[in-house]
C-alpha positions as CSV (number, residue, x, y, z in Angstrom):
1,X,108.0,-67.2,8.9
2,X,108.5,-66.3,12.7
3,X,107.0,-63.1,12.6
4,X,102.8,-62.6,13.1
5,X,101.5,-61.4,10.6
6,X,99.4,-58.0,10.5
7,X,96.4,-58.9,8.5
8,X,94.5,-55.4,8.4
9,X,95.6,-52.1,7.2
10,X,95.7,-49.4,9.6
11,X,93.2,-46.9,9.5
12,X,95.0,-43.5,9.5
13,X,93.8,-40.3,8.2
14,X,95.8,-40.4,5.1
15,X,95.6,-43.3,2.7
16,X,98.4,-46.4,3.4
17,X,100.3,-48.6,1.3
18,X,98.4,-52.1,1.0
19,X,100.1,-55.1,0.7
20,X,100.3,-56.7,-2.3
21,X,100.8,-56.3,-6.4
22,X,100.6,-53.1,-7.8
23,X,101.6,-51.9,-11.2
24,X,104.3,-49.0,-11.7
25,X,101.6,-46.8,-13.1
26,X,99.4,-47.6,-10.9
27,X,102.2,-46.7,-8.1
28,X,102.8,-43.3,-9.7
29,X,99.0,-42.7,-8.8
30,X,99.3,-43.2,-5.8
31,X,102.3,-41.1,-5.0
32,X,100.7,-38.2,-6.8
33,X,97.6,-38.4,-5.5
34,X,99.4,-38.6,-2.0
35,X,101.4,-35.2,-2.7
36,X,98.7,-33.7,-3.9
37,X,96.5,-34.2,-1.2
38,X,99.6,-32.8,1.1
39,X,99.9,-36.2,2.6
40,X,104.0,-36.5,1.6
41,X,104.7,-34.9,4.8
42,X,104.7,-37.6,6.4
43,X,107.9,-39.3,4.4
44,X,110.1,-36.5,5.3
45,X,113.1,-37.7,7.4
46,X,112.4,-37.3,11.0
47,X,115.7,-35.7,12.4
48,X,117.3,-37.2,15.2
49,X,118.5,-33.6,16.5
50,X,122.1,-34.8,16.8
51,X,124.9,-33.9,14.0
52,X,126.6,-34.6,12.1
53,X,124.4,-38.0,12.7
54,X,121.2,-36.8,10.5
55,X,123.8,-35.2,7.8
56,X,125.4,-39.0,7.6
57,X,121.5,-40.4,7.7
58,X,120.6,-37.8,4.5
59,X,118.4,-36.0,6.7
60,X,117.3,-38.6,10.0
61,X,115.0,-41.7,10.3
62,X,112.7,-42.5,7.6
63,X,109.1,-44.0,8.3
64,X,109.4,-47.9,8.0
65,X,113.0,-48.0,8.8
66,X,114.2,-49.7,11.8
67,X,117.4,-48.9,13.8
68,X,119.3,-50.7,15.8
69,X,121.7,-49.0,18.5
70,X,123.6,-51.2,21.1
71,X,126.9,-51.1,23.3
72,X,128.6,-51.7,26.4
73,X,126.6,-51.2,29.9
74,X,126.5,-47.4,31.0
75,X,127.5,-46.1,27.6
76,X,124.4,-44.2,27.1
77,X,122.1,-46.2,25.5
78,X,118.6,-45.3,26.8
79,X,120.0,-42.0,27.6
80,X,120.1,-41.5,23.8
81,X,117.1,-43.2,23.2
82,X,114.9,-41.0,25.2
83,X,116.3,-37.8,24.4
84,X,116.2,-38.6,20.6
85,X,112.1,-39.2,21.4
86,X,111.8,-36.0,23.1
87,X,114.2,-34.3,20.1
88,X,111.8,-35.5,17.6
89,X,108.6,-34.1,19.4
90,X,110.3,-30.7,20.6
91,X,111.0,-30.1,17.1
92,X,108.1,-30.5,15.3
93,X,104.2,-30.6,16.5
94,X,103.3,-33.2,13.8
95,X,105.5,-35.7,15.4
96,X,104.8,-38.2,18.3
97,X,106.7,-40.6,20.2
98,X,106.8,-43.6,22.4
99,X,108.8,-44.3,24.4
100,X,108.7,-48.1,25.3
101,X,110.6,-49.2,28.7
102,X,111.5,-52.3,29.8
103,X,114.1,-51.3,32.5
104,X,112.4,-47.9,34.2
105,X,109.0,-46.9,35.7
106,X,107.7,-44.0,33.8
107,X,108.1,-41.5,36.8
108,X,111.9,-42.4,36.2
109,X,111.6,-41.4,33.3
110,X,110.0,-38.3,34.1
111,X,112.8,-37.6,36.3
112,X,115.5,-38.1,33.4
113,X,113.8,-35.5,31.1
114,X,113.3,-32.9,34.1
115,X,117.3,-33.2,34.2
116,X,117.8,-33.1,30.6
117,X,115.7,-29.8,30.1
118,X,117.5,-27.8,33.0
119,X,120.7,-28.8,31.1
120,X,119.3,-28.2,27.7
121,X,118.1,-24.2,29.1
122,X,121.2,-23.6,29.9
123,X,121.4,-23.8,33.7
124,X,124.3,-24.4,35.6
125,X,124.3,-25.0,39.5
126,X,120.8,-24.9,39.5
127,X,120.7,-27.6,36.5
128,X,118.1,-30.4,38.2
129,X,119.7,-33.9,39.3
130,X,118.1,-37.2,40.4
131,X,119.7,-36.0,43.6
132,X,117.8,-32.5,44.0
133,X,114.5,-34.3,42.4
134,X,114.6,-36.7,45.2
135,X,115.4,-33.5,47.8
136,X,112.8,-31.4,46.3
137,X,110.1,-34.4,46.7
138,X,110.9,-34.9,49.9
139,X,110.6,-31.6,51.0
140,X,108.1,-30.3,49.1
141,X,104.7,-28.3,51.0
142,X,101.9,-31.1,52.0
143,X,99.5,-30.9,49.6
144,X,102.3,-29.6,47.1
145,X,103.0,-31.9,43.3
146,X,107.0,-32.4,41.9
147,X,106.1,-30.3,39.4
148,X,104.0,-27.6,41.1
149,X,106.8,-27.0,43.2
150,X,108.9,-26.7,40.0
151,X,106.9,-24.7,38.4
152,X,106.5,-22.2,41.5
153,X,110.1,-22.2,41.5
154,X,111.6,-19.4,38.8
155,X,114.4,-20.6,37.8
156,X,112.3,-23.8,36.9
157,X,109.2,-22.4,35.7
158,X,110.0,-22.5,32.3
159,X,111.9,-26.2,31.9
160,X,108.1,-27.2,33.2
161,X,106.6,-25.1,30.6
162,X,108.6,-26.7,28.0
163,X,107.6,-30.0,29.2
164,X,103.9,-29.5,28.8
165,X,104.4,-28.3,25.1
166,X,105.2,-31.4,23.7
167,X,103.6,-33.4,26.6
168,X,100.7,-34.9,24.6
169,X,102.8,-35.8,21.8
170,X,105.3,-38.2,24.4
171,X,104.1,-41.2,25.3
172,X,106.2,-42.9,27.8
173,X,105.2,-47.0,28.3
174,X,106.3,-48.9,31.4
175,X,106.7,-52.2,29.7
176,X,106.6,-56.1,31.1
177,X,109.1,-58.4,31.1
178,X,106.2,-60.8,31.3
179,X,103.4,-59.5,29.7
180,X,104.4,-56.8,27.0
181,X,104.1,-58.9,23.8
182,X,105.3,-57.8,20.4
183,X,101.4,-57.7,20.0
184,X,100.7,-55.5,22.9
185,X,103.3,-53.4,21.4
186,X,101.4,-53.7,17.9
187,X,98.5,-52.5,20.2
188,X,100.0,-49.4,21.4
189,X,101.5,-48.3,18.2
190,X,97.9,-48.8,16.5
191,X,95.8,-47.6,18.9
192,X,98.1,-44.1,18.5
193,X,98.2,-44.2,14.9
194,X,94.0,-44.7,14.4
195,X,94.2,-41.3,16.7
196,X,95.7,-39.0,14.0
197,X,99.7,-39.7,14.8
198,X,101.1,-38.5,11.3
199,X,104.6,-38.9,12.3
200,X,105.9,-41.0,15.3
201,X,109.2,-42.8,16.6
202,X,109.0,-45.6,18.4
203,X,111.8,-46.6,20.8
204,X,111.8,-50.1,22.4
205,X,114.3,-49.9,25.3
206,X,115.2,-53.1,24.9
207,X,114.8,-55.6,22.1
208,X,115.6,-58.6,24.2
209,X,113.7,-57.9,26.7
210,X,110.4,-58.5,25.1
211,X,108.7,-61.3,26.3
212,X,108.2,-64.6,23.9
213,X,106.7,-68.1,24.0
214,X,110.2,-70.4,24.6
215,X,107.5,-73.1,24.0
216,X,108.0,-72.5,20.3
217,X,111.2,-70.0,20.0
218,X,114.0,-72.2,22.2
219,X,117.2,-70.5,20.5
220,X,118.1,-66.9,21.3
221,X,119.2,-66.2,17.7
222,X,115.6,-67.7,16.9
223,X,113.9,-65.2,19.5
224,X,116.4,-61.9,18.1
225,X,115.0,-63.0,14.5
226,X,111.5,-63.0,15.4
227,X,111.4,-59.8,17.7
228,X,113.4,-57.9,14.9
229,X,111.6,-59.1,11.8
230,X,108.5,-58.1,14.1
231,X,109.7,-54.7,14.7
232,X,111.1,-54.2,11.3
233,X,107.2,-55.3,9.9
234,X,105.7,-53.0,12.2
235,X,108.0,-49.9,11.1
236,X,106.6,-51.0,7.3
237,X,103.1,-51.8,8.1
238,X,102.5,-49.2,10.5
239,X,104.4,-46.3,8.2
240,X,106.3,-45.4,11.6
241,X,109.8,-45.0,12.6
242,X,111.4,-48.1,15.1
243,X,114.2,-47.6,17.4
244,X,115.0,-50.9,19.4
245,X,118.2,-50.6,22.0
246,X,119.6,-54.0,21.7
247,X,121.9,-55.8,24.3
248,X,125.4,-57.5,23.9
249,X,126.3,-61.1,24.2
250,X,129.4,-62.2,26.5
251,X,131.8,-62.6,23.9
252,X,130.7,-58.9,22.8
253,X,130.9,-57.4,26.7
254,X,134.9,-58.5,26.6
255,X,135.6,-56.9,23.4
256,X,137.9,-54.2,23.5
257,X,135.7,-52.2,21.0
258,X,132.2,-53.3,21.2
259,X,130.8,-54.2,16.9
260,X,127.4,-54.5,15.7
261,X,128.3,-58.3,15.2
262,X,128.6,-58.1,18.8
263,X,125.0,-57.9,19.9
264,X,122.9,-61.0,20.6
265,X,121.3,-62.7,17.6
266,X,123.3,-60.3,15.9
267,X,122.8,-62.1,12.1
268,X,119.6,-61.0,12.5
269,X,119.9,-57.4,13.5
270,X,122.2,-56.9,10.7
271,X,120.1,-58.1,7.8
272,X,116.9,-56.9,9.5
273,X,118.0,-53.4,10.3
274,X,118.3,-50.4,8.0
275,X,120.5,-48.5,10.5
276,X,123.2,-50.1,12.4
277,X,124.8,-48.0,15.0
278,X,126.9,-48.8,18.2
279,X,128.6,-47.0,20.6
280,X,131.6,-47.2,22.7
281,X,133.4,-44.9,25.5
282,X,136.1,-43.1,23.8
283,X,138.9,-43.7,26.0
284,X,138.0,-47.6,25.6
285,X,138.2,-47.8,21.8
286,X,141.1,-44.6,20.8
287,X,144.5,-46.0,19.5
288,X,147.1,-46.4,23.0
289,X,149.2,-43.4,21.4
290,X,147.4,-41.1,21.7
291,X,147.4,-42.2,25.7
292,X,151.2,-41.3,25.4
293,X,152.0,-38.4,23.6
294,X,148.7,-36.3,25.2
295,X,147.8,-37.5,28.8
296,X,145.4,-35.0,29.5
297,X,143.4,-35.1,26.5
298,X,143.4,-38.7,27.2
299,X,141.8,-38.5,30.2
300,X,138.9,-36.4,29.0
301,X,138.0,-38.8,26.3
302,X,135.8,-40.9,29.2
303,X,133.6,-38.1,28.9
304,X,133.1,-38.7,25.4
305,X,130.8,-41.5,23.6
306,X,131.9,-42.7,20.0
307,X,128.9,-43.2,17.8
308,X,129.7,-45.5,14.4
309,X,127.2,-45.9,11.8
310,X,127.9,-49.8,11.0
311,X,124.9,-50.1,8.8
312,X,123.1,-47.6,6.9
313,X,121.2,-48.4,3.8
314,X,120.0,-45.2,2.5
315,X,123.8,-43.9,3.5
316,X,126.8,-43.9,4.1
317,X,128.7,-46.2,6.4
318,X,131.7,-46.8,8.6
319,X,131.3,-43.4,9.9
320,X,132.6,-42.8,13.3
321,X,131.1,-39.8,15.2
322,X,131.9,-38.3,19.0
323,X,129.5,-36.7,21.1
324,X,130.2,-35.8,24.7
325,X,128.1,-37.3,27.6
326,X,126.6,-35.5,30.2
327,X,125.7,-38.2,32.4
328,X,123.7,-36.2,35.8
329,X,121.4,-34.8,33.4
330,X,120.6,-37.6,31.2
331,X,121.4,-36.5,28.0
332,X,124.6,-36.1,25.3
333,X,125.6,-33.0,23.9
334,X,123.7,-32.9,20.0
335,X,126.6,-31.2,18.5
336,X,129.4,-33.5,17.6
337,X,132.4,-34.1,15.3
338,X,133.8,-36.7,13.3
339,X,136.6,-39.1,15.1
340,X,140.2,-37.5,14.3
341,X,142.0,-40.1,16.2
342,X,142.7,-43.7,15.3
343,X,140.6,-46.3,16.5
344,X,141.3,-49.8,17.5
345,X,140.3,-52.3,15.5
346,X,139.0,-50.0,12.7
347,X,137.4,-52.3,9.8
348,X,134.0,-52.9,10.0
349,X,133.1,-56.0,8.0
350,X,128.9,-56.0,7.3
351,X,126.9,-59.2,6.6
């Protein structure tokens, strides 16, 4: 086996599956003993805040499940990422998240969700941009925070007020390219579980980008299997939900309509994950007729981001779903629709 194995159970305040045997009855126990003692909360499905996506997922992500989401460059990857981390924790005050980044700085980060939230309350030409961040920093009082400016400022008072609510409960991780292990990320995830987190996401923006020893892991489908059998073994030992953004290869980057068979090591993503989806620009992937007959329409389908569910065991699958992008404030509209078009290259053929 590639993956390290976690040797302990994690202490939790509510009592964890151990590995190993156990007899049916001896299961049914457990399970009652666990409802009745109000732990079952935690197996609820954690919504993801965008629909129909949770209605296709029976409800969201499930603790121990690992999802896989990939696609081209600039198709909104980590912008979905992060926002589904800070759905998750603005929805519910049992829930945490962390947010693990390989590509940003967590005052990036910050930056991305200050945008979001002035889109999400509803403002217009006052809605924040990195642009009008970097203006208000630079101009801001000596002596005088980002924020405290922010939150002296009216129209932004309350965007900073909704940050601070679910503040604690988001955990944003600048990550290493060098130094942040699949066991440092073990660490973290741990460390916040043995502090009471009942419910938590974990996004790892990306999976390729974790650090491995290329002394014993040489081919890149050998280091995809061991980072996803290690995220998929800490989503079941650690009774938490994984998220892991996961890059194309080449051949996948010229495609016309990008495939979860697409993404490096993808063999292994497919069998390991339990969710599978990708996403493409619209205008990229819709069927050249509809180019034709309606022009216009056409040309407003770049603003939109086709979601497919390619995998999804406790589901259905082959779903195709459209949600429109809102790239200055970081963040995709959460109520979509089903694909009416036709889509190139529509089969999708899984393991």
């Amino acid at each position: 086996m590639l993956t390290e194995r976690i040797t302990t159970p994690i202490q939790a305040p509510w009592e964890r599956e151990t590995t190993g045997p156990a007899t049916l009855n001896e299961v049914i126990s457990e399970v009652e003993a666990e409802v009745a003692s109000g732990g079952s909360d935690r197996l609820r499905p954690m919504p993801t805040g965008f629909n129909p996506l949770d209605d296709v997922l029976t409800g969201g992500l499930r603790p121990g499940e690992l999802l896989v989401i990939g696609g081209a460059f600039g198709v909104g990857k980590t912008i979905w990422g992060l926002q589904v981390a800070r759905n998750v924790v603005q929805a519910d005050r049992n829930t945490t998240a962390m947010y693990i980044c390989y590509e940003h700085d967590r005052a990036h980060l910050l930056s991305r969700l200050l945008c979001l939230e002035s889109a999400e309350a509803g403002f217009r030409d006052d809605a924040l941009t990195l642009r009008k961040i970097g203006d208000l920093s630079l101009n801001a009082p000596k002596g005088v925070g980002l924020v405290s400016r922010l939150q002296r400022t009216p129209r932004y008072a309350t965007l900073v007020d909704t940050l601070h609510a679910y503040g604690d409960r988001l955990t944003l991780v600048k990550a290493s390219g060098d130094a942040s292990t699949l066991t440092e990320i073990r660490r973290w995830v741990e460390s916040a579980v043995a502090k009471g987190a009942r419910r938590m996401l974990v996004v790892v923006d990306y999976l390729q980008k974790i650090p491995v020893d290329y002394r014993t892991l040489e081919a890149e489908t050998e280091v995809t299997t061991f980072l996803t059998q290690g995220l998929k073994e800490l989503a079941m030992a650690s009774h938490v939900s994984v998220v892991a953004i996961a890059a194309s290869d080449r051949p996948g980057l010229k495609a016309r309509r990008m495939r979860l068979s697409d993404l490096r090591g993808s063999s292994a993503l497919q069998y390991e994950a339990d969710i599978g989806l990708i996403l493409n620009n619209k205008y990229s992937i819709v069927s050249r007729e509809h180019m034709v007959y309606n022009p216009s329409q056409a040309g407003e389908m770049r603003n939109w981001v086709v979601m497919s569910v390619e995998k999804n065991r406790a589901g259905r699958n082959a779903v195709d779903m459209e949600f429109l992008l809102d790239a200055p404030h970081f963040r995709m509209l959460t109520q979509g629709d089903f694909v009416r078009e036709r889509l190139v290259d529509e089969k999708v053929i899984l393991e």
